[in-house]
C-alpha positions in Angstrom: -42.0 3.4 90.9 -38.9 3.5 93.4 -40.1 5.9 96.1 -38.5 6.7 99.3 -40.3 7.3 102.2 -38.6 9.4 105.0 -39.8 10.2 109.0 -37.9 13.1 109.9 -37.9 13.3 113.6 -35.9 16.3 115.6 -35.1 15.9 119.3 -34.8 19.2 119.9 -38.9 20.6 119.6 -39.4 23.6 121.3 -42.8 22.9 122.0 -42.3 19.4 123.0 -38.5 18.4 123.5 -37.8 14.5 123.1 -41.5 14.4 121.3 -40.1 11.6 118.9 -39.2 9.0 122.0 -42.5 10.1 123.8 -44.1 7.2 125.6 -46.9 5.4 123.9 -48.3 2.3 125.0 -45.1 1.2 125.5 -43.3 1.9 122.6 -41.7 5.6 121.4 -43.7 8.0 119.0 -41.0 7.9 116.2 -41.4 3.7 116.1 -45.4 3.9 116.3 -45.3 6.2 112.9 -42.3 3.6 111.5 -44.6 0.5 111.9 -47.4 2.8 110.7 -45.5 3.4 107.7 -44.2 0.2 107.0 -47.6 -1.4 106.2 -47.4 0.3 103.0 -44.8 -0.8 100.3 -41.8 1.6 99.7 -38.7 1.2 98.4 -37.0 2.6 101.1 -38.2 3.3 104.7 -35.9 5.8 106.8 -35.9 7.5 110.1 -33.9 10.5 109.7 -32.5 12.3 112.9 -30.5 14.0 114.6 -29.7 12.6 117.9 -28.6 9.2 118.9 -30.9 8.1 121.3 -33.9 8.4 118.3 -31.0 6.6 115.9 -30.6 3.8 118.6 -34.5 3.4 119.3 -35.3 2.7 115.5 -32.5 0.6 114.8 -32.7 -1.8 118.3 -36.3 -2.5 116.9 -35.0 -3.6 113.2 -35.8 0.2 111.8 -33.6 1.7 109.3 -32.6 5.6 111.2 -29.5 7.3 109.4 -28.0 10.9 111.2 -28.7 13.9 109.7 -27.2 17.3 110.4 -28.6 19.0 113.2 -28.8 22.5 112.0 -31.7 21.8 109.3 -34.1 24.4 109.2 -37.5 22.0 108.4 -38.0 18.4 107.7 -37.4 19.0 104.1 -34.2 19.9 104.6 -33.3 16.3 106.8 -35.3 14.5 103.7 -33.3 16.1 101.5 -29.9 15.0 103.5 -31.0 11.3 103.6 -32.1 11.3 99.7 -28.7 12.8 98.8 -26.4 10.4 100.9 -28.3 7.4 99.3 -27.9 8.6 96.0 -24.2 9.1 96.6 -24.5 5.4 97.7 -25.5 4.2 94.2 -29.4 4.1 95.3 -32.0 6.0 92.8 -35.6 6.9 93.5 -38.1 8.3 91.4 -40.0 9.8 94.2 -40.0 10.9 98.0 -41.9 10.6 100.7 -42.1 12.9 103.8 -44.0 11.3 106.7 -44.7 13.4 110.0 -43.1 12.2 112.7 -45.0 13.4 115.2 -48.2 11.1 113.5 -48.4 7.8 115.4 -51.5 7.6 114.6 -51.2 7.8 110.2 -53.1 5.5 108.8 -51.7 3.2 105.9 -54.7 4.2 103.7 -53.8 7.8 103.6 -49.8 7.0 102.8 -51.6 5.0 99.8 -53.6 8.5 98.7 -50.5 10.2 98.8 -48.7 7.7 96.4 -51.3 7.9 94.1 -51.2 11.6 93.8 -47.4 11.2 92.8 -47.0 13.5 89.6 -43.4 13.3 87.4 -42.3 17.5 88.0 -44.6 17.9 91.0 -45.2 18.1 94.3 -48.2 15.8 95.9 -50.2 16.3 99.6 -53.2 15.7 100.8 -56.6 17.8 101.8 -59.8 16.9 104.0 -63.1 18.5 103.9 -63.9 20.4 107.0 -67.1 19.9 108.6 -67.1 22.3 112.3 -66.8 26.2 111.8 -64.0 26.0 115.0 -61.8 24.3 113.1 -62.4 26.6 109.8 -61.7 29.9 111.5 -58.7 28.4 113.9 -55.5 29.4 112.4 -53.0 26.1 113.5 -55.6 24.2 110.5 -54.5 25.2 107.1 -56.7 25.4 104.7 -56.3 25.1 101.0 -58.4 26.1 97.7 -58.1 23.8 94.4 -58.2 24.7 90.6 -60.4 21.8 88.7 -57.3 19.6 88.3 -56.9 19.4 91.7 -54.0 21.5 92.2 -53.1 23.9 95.0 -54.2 27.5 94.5 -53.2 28.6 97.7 -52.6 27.5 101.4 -53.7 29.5 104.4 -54.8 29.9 108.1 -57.3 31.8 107.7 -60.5 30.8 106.0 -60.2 30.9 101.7 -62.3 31.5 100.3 -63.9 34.3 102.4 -68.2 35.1 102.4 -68.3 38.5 103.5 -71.6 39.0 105.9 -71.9 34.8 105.7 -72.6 33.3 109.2 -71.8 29.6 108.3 -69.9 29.7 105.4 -69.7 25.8 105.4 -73.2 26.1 104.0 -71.7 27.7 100.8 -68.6 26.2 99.9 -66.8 23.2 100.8 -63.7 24.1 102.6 -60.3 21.7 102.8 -58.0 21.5 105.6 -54.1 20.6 104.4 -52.8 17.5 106.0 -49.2 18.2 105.7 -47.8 15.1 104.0 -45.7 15.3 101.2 -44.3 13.5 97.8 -41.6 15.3 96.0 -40.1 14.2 92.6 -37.1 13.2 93.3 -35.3 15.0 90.8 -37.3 17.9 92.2 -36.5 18.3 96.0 -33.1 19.6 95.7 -34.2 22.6 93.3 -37.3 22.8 96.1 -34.6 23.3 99.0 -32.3 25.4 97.3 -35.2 28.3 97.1 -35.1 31.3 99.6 -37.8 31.9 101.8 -40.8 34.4 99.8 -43.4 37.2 100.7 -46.6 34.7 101.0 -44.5 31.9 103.1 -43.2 34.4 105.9 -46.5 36.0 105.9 -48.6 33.0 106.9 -45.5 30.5 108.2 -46.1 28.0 105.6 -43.5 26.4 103.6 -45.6 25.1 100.5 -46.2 28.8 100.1 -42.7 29.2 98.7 -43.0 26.3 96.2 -46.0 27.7 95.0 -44.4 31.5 94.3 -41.1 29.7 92.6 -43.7 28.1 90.1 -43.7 24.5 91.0 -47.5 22.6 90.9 -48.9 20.8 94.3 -51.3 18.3 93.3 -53.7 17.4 96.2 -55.7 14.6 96.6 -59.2 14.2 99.1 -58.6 12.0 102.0 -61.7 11.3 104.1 -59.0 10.2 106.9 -58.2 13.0 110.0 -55.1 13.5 111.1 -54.0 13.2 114.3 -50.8 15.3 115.4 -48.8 15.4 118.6 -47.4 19.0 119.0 -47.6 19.5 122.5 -47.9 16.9 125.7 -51.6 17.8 126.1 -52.0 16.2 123.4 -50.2 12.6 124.3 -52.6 12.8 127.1 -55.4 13.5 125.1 
């Protein structure tokens, strides 16, 4: 398989401006997630941004960073930029690759999860099973239900399935967080960003809601690995 594997990584956060050059140890966020990433084996490893100071600090370190538009609504969108610019370069890929940026701390064994769960026509993430009732009821986690082949059902922040008059409802039912890494056919993720925005996806702010109302199958696999986002600079310090 020829996949391409894509960090998309915006300057311009609102919660946390310049989060992708973020001090870590020495070294920015966006190039802890690149050498992250690049213990796995893609095709194609890219850093896809829109400012020149996150272009410079990937490629002065021997990264590949290409410069996207800077009016892109989600990191789909930049993906989506950087697959269509190498394909107009002659390069073809069977699948794609979206890797957080803000994930310095990915580990290789989940990027190998999510290339498993690759699927020809699809759409491929991965889930973890929660354990602590906080993290079940708090609505920043997104939690996911299955069908038996492991597809998505639905995505939401607030706890699915629902006990009604169940105190711990981790006692009943094993519950998944979504750990929002993706794998797009390749053929796929243009048709995926042409959609509008639906009902379900502006109800609860989630984008896989969309893909899931236009028809299109997300195939999850079970990671036992947590995931570790930055989102604010509380958590740097943390």
């Amino acid at each position: 398989m020829k996949i391409l594997a894509v960090i998309p990584a915006r300057y311009a956060s609102s919660r946390f401006p310049g989060k992708p050059l973020a001090d870590i140890d020495g070294q920015p966020m966006v190039w802890r997630v690149y050498q992250q990433a690049q213990k796995v084996n893609w095709t194609k490893l890219v850093v896809a941004t829109d400012d020149e100071r996150i272009f410079n600090a990937v490629n002065s370190r021997g990264g590949l960073a290409m410069m996207t538009r800077p009016d892109h609504p989600s990191g789909s969108d930049r993906v989506g930029e950087v697959l269509a610019k190498l394909q107009a370069q002659g390069e073809d890929f069977d699948f794609v690759v979206n890797i957080q940026g803000d994930e310095p701390f990915i580990q290789p064994e989940q990027l190998e999860e999510l290339k498993g769960a690759l699927r020809p026509g699809g759409i491929s993430s991965l889930m973890k099973k929660i354990e602590q009732k906080t993290m079940l009821e708090a609505p920043q986690v997104v939690k996911v239900v299955v069908n038996a082949q492991q597809q998505a059902l639905y995505f939401s922040r607030f706890p699915i399935p629902f006990f009604r008059g169940e105190e711990n409802p981790l006692a009943k039912h094993n519950y998944y967080k979504h750990i929002g890494l993706y794998g797009y056919d390749a053929q796929l993720l243009p048709k995926l960003l042409a959609l509008s925005p639906s009902a379900l996806e502006q109800a609860e702010s989630l984008e896989q809601l969309r893909w899931l109302e236009a028809g299109y199958p997300i195939y999850m696999a079970e990671t036992q690995y947590e995931s570790h986002g930055i989102d604010y600079p509380e958590d740097l310090k943390r």
